[in-house]
C-alpha positions, 0 to 999 in steps of 0.5 A: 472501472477499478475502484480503490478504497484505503482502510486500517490507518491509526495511532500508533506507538513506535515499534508497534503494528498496523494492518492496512487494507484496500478494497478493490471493486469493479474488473479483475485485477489480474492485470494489475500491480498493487502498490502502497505509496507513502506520503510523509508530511512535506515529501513526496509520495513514495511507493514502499511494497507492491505485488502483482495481483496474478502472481504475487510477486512482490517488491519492497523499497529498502525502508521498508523491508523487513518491516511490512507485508504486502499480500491480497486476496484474490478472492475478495478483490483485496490488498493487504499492507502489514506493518511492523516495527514501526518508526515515527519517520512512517507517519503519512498518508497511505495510499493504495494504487494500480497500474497495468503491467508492464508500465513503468512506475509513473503509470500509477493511475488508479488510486484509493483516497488514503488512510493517516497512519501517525506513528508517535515516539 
């Protein structure tokens, strides 16, 4: 029933910033873990900050730390992707996603459409 909707990708300079946002409708998401995953061009896609929903606790790959903020807002059912410092190797897709607590990561089962974010050197 949860639905995912990406926004805020763009062109951007190396060591510049970006703000990405998800949009949740449907239950609570107080269950859940939010993720942002990362798909460069040719490579997989790789989860870089996650949070849970209710507590917000947080997690972040070691490319990224440092560099992006994962948050959201209960209230209106959103997720937020701060990021800064920016690479080129950044470029890709963004994807928003949910999970059930508890499941491992492959149990990623809710996803946003995505948002391009181009990092140019």
């Amino acid at each position: 029933q949860v639905q995912l909707v990406e926004s805020g990708g763009g062109l951007v300079q190396a060591g510049g910033s970006l703000t990405l946002s998800c949009a949740a409708s449907g239950r609570t998401l107080s269950m859940y873990v939010m993720g942002w995953f990362h798909q460069a061009p040719g490579t997989e896609r790789d989860l870089v900050a996650a949070i849970t929903y209710g507590e917000g606790i947080t997690y972040y790959s070691d490319s990224v730390k440092g560099r992006f903020t994962i948050s959201r807002d209960n209230a209106k059912n959103m997720v937020f992707l701060q990021m800064s410092s920016l690479k080129p190797d950044d470029t890709g897709v963004y994807y928003c996603a949910a999970k059930r607590r508890g499941e491992p990561r492959s149990a990623y089962n809710v996803w946003g459409q995505g948002t391009q974010v181009t990092v140019s050197s």
